[in-house]
N, CA, C, O and CB atoms as a CASP TS submission, in Angstrom:
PFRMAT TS
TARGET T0000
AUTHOR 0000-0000-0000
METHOD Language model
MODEL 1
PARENT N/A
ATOM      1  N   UNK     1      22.502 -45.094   3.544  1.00  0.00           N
ATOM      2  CA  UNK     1      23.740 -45.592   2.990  1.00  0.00           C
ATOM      3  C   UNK     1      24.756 -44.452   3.016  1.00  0.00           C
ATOM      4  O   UNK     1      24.648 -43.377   2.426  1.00  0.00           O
ATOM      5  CB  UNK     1      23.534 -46.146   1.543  1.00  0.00           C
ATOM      6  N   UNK     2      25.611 -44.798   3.678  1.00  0.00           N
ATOM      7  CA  UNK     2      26.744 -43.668   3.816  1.00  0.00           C
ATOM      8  C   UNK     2      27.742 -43.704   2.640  1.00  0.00           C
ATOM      9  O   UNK     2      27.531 -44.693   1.938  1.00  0.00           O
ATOM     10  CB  UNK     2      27.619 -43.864   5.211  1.00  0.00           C
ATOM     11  N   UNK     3      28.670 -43.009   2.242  1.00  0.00           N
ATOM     12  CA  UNK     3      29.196 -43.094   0.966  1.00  0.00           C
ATOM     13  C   UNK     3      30.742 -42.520   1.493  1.00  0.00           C
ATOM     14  O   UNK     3      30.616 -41.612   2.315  1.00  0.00           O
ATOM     15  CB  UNK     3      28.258 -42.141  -0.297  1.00  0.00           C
ATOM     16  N   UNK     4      31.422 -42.690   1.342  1.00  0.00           N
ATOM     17  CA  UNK     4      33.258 -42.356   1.497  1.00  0.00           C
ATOM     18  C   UNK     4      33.628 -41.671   0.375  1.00  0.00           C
ATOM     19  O   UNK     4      32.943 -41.626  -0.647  1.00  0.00           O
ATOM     20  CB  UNK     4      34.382 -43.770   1.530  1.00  0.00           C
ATOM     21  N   UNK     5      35.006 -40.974   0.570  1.00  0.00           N
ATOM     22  CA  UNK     5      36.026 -40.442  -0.735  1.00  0.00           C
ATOM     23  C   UNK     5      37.278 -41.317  -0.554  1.00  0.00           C
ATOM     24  O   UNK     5      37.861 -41.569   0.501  1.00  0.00           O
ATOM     25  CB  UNK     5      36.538 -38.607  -0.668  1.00  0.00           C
ATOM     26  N   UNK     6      37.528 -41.666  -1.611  1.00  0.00           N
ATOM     27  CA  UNK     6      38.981 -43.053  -1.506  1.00  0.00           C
ATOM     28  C   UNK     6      39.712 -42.121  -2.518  1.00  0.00           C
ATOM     29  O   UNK     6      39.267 -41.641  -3.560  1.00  0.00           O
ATOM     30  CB  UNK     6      38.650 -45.246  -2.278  1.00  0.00           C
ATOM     31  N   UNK     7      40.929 -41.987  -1.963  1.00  0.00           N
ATOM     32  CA  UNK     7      41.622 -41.577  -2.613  1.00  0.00           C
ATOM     33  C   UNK     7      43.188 -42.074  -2.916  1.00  0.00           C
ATOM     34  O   UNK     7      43.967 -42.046  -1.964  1.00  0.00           O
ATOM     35  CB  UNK     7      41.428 -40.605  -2.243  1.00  0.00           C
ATOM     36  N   UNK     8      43.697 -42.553  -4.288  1.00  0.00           N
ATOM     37  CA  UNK     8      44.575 -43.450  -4.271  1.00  0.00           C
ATOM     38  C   UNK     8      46.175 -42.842  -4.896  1.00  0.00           C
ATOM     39  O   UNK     8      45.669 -41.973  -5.607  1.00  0.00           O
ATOM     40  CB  UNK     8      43.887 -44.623  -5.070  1.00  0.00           C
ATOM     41  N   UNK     9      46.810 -42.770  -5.000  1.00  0.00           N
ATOM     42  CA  UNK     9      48.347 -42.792  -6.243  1.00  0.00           C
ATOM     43  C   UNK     9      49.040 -43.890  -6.196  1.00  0.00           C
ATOM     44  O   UNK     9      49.350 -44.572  -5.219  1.00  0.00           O
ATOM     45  CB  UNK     9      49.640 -41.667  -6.002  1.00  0.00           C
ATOM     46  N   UNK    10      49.304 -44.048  -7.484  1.00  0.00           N
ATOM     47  CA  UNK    10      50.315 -44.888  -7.743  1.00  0.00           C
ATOM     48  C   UNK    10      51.245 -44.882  -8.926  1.00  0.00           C
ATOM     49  O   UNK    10      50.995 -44.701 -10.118  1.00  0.00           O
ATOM     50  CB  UNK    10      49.806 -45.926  -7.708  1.00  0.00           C
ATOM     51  N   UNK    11      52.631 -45.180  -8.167  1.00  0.00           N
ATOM     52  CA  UNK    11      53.739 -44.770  -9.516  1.00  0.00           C
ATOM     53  C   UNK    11      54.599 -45.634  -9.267  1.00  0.00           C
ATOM     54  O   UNK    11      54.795 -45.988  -8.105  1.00  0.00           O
ATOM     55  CB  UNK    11      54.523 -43.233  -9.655  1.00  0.00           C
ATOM     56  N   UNK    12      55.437 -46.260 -10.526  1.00  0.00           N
ATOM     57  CA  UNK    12      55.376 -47.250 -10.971  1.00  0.00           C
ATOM     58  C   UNK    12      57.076 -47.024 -10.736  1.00  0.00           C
ATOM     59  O   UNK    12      57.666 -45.990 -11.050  1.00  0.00           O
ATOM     60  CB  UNK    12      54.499 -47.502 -12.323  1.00  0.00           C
ATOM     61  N   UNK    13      57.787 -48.368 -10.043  1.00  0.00           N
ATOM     62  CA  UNK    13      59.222 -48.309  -9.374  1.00  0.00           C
ATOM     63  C   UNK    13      59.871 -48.112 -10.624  1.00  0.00           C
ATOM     64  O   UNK    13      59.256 -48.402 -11.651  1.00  0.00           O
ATOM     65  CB  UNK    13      59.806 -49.681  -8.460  1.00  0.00           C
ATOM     66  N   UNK    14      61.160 -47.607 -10.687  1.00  0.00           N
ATOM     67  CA  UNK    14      61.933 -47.697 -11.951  1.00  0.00           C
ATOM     68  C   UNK    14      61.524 -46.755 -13.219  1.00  0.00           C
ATOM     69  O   UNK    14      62.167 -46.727 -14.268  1.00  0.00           O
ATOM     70  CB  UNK    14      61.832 -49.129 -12.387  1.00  0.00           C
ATOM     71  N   UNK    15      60.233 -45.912 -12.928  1.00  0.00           N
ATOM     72  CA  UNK    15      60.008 -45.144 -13.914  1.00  0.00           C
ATOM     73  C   UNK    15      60.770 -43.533 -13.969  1.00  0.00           C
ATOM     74  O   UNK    15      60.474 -42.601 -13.222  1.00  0.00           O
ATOM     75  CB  UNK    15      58.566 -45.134 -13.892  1.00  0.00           C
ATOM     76  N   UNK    16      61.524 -43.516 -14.759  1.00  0.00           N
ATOM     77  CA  UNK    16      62.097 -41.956 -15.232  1.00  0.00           C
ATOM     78  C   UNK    16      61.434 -41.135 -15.035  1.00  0.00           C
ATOM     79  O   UNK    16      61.828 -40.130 -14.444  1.00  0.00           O
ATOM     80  CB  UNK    16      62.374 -41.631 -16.484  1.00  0.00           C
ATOM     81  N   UNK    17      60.049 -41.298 -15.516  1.00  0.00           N
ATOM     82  CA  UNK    17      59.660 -40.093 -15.802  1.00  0.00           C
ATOM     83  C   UNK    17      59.114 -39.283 -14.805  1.00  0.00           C
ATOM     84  O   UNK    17      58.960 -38.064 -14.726  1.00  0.00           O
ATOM     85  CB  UNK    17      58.898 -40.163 -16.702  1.00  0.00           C
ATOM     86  N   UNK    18      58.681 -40.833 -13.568  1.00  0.00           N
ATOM     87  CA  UNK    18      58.471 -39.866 -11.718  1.00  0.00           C
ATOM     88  C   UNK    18      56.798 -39.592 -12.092  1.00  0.00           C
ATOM     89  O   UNK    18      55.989 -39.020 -11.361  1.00  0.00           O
ATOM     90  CB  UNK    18      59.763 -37.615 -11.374  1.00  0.00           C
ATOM     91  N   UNK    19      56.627 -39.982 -12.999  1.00  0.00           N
ATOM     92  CA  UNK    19      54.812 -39.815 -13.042  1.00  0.00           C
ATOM     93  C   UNK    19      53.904 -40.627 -12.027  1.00  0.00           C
ATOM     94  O   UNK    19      54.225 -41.735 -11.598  1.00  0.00           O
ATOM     95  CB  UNK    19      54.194 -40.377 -14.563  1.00  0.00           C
ATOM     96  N   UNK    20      52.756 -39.972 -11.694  1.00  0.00           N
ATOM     97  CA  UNK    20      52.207 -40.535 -10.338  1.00  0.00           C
ATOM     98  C   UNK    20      50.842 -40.681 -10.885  1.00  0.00           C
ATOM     99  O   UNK    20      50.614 -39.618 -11.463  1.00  0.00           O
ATOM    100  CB  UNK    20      52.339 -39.524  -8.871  1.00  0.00           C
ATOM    101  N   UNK    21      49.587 -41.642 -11.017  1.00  0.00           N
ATOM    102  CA  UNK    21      48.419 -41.390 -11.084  1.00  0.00           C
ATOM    103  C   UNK    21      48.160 -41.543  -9.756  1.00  0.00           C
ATOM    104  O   UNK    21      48.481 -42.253  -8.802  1.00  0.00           O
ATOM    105  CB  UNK    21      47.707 -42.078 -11.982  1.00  0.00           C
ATOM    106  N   UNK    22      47.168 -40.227 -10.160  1.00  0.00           N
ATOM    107  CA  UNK    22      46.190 -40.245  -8.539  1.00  0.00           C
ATOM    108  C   UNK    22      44.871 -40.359  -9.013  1.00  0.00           C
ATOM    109  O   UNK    22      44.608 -40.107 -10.189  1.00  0.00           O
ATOM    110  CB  UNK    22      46.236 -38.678  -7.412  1.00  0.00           C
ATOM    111  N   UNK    23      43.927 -40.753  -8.115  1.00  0.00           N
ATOM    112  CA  UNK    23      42.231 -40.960  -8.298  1.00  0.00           C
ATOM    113  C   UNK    23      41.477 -41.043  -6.938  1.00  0.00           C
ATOM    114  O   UNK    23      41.595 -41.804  -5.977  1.00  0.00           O
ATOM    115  CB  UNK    23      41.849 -42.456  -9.128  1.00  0.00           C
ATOM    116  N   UNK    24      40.666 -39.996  -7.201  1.00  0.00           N
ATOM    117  CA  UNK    24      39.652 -39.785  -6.098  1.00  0.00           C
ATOM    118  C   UNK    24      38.268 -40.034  -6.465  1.00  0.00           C
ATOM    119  O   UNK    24      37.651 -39.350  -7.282  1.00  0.00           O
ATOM    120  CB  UNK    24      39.710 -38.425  -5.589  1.00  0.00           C
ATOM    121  N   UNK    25      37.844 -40.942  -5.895  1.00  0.00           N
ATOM    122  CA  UNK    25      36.433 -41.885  -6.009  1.00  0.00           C
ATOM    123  C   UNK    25      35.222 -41.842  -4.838  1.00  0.00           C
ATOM    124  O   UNK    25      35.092 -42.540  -3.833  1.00  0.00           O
ATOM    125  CB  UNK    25      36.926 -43.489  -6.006  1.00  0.00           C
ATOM    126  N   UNK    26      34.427 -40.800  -5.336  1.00  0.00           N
ATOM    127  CA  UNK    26      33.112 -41.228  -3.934  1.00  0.00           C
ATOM    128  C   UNK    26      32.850 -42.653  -4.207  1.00  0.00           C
ATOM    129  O   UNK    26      32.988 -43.198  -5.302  1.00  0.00           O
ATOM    130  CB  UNK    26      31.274 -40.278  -4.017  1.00  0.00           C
ATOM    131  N   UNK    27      32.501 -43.147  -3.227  1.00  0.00           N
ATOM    132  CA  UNK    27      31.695 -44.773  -3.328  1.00  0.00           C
ATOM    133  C   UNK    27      30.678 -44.878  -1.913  1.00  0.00           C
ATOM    134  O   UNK    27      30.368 -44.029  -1.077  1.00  0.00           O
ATOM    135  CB  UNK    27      33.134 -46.365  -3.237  1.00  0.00           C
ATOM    136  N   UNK    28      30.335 -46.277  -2.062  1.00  0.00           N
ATOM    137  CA  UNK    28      29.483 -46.702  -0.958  1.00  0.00           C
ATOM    138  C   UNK    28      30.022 -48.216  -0.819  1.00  0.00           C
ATOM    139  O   UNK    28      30.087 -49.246  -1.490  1.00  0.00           O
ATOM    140  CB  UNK    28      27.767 -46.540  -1.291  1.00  0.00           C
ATOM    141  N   UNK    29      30.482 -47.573   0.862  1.00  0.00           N
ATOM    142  CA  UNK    29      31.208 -48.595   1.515  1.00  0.00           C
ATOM    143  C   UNK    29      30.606 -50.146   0.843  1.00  0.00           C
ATOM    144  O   UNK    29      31.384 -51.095   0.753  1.00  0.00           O
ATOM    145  CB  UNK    29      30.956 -48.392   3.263  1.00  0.00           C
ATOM    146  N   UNK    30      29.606 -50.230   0.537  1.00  0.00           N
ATOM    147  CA  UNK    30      28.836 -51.635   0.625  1.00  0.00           C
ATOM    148  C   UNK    30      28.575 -52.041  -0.645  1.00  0.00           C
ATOM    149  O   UNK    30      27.784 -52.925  -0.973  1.00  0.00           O
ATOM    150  CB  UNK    30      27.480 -51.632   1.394  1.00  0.00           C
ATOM    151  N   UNK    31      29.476 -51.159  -1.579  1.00  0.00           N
ATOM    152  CA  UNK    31      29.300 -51.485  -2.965  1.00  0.00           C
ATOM    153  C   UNK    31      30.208 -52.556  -3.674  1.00  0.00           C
ATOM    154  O   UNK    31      31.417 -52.363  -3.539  1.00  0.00           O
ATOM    155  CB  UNK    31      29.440 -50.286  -3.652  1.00  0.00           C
ATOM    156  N   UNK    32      29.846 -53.590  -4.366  1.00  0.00           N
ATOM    157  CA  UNK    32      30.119 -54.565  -4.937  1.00  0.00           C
ATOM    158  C   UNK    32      31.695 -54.593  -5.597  1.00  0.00           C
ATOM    159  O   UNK    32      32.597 -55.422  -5.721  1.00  0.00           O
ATOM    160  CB  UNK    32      29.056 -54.685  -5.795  1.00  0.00           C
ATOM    161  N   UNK    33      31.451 -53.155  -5.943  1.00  0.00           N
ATOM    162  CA  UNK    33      32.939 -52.751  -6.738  1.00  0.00           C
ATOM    163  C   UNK    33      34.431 -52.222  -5.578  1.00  0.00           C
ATOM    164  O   UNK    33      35.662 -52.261  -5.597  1.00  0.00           O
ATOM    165  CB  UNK    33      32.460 -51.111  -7.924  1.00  0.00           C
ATOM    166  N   UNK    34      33.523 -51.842  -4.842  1.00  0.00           N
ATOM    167  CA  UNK    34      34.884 -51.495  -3.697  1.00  0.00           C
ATOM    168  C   UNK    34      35.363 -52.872  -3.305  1.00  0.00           C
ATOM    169  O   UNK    34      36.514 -53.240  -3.542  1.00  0.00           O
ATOM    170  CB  UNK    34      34.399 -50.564  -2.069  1.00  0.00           C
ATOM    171  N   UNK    35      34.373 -53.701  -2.642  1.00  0.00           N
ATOM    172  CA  UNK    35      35.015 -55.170  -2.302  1.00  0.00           C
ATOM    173  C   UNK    35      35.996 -55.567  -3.084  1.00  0.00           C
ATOM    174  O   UNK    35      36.976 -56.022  -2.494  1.00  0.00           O
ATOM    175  CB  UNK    35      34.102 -56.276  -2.378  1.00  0.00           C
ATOM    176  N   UNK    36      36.033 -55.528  -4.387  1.00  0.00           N
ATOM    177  CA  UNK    36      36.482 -55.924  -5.386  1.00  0.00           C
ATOM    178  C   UNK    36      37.619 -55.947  -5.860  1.00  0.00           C
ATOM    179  O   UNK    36      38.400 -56.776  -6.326  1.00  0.00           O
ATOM    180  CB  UNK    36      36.026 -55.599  -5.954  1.00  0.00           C
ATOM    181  N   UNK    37      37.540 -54.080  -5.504  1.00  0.00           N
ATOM    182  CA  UNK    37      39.054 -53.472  -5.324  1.00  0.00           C
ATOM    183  C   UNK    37      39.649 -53.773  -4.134  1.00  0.00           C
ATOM    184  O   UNK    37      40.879 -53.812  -4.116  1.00  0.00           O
ATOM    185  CB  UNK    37      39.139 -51.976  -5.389  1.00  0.00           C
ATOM    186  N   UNK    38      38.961 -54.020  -3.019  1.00  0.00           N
ATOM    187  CA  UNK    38      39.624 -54.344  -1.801  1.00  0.00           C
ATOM    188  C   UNK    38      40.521 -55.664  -2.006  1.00  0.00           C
ATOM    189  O   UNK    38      41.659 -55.759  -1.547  1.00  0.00           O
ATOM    190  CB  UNK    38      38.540 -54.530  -0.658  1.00  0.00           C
ATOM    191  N   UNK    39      39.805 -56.788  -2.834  1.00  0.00           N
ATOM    192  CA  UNK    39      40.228 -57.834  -3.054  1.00  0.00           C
ATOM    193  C   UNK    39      41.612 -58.002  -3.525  1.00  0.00           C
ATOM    194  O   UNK    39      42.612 -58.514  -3.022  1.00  0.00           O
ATOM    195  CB  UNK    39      39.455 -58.277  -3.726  1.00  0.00           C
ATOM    196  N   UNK    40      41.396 -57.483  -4.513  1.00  0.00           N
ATOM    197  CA  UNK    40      42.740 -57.128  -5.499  1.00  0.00           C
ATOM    198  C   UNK    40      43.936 -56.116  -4.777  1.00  0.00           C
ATOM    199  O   UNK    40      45.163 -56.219  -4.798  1.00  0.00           O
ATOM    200  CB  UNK    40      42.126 -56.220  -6.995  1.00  0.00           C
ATOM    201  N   UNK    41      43.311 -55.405  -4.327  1.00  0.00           N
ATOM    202  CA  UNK    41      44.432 -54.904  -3.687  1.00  0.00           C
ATOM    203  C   UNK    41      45.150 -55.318  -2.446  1.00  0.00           C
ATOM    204  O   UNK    41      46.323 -55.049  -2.184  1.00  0.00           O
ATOM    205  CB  UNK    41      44.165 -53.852  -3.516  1.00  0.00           C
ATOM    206  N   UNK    42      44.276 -56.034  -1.675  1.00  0.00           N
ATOM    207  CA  UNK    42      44.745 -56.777  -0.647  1.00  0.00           C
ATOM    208  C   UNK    42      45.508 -58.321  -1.102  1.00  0.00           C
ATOM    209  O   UNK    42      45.965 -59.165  -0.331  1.00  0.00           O
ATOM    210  CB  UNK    42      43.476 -56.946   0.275  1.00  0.00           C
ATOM    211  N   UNK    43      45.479 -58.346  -2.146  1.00  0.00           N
ATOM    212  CA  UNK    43      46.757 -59.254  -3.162  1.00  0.00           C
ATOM    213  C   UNK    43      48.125 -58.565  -3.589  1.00  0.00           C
ATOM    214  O   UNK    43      49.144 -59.241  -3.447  1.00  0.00           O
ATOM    215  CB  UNK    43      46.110 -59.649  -4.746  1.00  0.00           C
ATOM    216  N   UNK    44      48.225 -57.390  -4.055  1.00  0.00           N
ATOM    217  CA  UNK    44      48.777 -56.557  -4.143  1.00  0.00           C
ATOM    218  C   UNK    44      50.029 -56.391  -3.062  1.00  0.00           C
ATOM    219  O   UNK    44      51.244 -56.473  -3.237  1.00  0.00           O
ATOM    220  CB  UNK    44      47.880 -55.761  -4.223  1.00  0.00           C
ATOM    221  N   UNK    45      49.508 -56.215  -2.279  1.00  0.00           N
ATOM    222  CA  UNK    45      50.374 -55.346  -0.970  1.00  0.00           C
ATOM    223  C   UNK    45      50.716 -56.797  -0.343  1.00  0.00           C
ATOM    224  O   UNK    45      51.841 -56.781   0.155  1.00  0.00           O
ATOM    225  CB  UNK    45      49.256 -54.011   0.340  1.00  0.00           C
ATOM    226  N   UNK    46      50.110 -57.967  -0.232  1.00  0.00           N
ATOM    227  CA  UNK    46      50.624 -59.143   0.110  1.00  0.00           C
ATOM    228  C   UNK    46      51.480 -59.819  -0.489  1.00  0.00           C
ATOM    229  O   UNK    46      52.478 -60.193   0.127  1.00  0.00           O
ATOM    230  CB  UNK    46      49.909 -59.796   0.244  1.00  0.00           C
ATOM    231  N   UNK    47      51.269 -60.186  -2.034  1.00  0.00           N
ATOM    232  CA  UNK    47      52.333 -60.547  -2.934  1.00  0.00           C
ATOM    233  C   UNK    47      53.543 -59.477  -3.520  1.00  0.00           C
ATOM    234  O   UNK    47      54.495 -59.828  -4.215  1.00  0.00           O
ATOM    235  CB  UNK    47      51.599 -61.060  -4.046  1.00  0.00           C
ATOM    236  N   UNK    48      53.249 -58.053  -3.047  1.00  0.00           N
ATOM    237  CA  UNK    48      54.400 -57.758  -3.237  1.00  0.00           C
ATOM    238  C   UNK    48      55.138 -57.109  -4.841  1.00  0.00           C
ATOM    239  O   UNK    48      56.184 -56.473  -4.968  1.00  0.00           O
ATOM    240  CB  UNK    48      54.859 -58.935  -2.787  1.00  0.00           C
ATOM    241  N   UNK    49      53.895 -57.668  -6.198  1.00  0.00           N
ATOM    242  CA  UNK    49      54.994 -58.138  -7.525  1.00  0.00           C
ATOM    243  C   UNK    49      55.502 -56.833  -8.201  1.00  0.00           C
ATOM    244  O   UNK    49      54.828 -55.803  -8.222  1.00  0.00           O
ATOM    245  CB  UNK    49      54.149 -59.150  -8.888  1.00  0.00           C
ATOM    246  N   UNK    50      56.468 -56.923  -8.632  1.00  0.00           N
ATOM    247  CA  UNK    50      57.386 -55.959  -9.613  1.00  0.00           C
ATOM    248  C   UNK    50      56.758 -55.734 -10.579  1.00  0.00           C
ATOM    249  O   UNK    50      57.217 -54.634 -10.887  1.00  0.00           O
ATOM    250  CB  UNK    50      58.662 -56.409 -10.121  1.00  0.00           C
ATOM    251  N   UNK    51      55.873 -56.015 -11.462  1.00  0.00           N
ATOM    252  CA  UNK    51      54.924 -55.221 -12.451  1.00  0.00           C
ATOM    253  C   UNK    51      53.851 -55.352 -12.142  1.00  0.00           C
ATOM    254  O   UNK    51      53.419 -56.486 -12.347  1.00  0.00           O
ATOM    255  CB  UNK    51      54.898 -55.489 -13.747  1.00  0.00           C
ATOM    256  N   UNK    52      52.897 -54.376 -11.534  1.00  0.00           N
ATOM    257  CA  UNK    52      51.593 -54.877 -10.638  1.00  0.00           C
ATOM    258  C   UNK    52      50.899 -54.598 -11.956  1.00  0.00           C
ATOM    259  O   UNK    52      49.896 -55.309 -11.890  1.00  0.00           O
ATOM    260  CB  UNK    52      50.987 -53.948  -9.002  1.00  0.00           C
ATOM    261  N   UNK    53      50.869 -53.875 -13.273  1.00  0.00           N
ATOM    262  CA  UNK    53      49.781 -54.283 -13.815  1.00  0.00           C
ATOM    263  C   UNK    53      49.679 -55.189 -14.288  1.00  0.00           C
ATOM    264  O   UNK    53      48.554 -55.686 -14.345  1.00  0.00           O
ATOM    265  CB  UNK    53      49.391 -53.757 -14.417  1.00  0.00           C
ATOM    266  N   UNK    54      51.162 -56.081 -15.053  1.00  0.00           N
ATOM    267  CA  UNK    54      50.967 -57.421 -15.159  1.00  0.00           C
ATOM    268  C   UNK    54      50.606 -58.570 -14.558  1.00  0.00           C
ATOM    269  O   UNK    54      50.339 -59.618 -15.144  1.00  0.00           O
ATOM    270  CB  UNK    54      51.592 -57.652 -15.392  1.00  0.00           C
ATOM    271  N   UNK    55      50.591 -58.318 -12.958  1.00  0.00           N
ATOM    272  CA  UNK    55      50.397 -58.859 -11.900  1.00  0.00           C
ATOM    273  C   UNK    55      48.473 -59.085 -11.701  1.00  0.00           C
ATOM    274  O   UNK    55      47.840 -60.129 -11.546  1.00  0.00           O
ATOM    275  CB  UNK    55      51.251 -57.882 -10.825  1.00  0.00           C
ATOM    276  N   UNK    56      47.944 -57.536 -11.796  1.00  0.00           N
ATOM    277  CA  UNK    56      46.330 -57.634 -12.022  1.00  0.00           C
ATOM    278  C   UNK    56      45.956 -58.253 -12.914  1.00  0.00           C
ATOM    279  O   UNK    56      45.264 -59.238 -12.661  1.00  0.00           O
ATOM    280  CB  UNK    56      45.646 -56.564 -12.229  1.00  0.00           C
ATOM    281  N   UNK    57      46.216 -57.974 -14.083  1.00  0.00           N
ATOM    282  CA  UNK    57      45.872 -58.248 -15.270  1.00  0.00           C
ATOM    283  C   UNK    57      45.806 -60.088 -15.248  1.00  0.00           C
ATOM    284  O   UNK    57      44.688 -60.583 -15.100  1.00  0.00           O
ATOM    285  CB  UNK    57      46.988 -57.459 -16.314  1.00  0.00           C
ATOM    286  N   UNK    58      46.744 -60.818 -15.364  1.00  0.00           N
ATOM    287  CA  UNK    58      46.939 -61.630 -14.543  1.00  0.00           C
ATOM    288  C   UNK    58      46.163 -62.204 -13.352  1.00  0.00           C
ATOM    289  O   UNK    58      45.230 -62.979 -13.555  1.00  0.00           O
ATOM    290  CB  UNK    58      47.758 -61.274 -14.289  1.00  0.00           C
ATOM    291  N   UNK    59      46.388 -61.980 -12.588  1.00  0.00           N
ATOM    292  CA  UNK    59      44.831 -62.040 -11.248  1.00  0.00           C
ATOM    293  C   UNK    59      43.715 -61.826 -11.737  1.00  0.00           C
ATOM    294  O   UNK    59      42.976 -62.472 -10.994  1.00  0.00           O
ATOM    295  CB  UNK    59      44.700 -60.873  -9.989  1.00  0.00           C
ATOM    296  N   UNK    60      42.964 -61.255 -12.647  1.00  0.00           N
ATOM    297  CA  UNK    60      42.260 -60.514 -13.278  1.00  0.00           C
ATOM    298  C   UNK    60      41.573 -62.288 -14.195  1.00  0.00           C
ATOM    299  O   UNK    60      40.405 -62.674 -14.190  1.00  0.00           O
ATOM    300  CB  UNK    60      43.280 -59.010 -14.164  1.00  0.00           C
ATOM    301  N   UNK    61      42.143 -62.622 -14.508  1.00  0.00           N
ATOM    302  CA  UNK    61      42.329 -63.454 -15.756  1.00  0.00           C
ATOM    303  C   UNK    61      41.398 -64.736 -14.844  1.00  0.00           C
ATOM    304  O   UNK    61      40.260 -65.187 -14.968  1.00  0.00           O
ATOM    305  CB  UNK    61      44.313 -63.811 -16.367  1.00  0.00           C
ATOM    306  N   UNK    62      42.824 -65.086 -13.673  1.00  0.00           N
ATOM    307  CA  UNK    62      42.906 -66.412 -13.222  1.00  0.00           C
ATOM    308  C   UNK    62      42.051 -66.649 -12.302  1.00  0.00           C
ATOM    309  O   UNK    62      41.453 -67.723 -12.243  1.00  0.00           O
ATOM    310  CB  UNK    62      44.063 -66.769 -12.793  1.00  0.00           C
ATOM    311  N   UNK    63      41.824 -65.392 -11.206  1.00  0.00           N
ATOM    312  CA  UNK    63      41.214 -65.376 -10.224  1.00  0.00           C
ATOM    313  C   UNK    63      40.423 -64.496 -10.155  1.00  0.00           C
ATOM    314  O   UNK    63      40.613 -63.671  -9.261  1.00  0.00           O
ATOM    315  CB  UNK    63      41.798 -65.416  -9.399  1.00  0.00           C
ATOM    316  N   UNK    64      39.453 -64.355 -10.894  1.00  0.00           N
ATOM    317  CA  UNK    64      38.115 -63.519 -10.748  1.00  0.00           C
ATOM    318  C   UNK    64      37.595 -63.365  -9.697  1.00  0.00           C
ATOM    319  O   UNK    64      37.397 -64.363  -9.004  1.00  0.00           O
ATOM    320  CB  UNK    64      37.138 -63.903 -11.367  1.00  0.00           C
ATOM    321  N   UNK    65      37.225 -62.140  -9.256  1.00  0.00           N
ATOM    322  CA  UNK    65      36.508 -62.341  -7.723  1.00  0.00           C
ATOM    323  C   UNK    65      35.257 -62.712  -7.708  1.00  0.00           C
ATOM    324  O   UNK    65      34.691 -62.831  -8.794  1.00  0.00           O
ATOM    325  CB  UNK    65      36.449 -61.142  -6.869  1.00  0.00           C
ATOM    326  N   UNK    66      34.669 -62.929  -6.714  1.00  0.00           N
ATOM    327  CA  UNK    66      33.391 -63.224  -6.834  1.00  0.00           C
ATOM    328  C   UNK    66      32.507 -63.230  -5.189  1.00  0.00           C
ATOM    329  O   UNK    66      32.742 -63.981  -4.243  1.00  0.00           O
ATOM    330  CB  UNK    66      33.425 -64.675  -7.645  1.00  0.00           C
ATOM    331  N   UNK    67      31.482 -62.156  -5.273  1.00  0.00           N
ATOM    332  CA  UNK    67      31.161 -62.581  -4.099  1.00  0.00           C
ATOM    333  C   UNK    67      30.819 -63.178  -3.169  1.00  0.00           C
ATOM    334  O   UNK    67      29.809 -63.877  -3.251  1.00  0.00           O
ATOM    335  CB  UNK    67      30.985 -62.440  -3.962  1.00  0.00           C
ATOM    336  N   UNK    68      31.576 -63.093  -1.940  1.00  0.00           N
ATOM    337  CA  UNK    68      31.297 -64.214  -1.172  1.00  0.00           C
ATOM    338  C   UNK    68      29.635 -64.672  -1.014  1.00  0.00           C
ATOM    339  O   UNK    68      28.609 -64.008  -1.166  1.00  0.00           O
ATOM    340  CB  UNK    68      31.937 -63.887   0.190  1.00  0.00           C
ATOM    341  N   UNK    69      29.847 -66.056  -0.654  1.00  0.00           N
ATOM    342  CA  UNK    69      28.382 -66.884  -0.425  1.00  0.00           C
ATOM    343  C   UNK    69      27.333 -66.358   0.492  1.00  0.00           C
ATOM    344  O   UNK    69      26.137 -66.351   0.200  1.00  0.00           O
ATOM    345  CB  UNK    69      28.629 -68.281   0.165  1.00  0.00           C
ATOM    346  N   UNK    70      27.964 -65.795   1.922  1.00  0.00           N
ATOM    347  CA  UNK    70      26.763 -64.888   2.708  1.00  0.00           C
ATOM    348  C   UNK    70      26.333 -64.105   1.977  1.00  0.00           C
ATOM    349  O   UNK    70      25.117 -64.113   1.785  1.00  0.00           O
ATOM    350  CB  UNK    70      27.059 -64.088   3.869  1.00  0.00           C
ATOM    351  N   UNK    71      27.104 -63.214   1.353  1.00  0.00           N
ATOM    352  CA  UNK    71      26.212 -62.222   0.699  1.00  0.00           C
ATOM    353  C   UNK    71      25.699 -62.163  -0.336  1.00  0.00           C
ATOM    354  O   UNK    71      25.099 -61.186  -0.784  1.00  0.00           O
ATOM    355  CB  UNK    71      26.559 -61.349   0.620  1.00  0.00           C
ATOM    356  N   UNK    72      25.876 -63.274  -0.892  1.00  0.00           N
ATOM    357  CA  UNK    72      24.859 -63.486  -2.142  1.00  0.00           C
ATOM    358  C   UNK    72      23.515 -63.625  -1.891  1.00  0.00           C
ATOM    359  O   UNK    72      23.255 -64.458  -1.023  1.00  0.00           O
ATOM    360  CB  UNK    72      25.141 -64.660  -2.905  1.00  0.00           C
ATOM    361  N   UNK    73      22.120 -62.770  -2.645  1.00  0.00           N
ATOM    362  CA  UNK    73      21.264 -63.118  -2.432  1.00  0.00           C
ATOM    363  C   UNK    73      20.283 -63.943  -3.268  1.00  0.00           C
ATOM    364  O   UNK    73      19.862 -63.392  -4.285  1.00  0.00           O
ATOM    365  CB  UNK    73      21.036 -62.331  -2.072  1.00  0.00           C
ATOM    366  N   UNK    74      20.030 -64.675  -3.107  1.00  0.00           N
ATOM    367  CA  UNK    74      19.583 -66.024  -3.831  1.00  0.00           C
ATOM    368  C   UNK    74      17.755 -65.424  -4.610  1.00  0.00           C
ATOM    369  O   UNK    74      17.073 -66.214  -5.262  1.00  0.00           O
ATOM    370  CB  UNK    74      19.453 -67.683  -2.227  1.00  0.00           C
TER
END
């Protein structure tokens, strides 16, 4: 199992203060939780929204992810 470094920032439009979080995460490509984030974030960058944490949070709520059916193992 091979494992990656993801490394992310994000700062928030309209903020004064110019603050940036950054986060650097080993993972494994094939882990349940990266999909996850892939999910959500590939909502993100498609929809576009003006308060993305209200936006997750939100998504979060309505549309839970869940893994797909191939890879579920029964």
């Amino acid at each position: 199992m091979s494992s990656s470094l993801l490394s992310s920032s994000l700062s928030m439009p309209g903020d004064p203060s110019g603050l940036t979080f950054t986060a650097a995460v080993s993972y494994s490509k094939s882990s349940e939780v990266v999909n996850c984030l892939e999910y959500y974030f590939k909502k993100v960058v498609t929809d576009k929204p003006d308060d993305v944490v209200k936006y997750l949070l939100e998504k979060l709520e309505n549309e839970p992810w869940q893994k797909p059916e191939e890879e579920k193992k029964e």
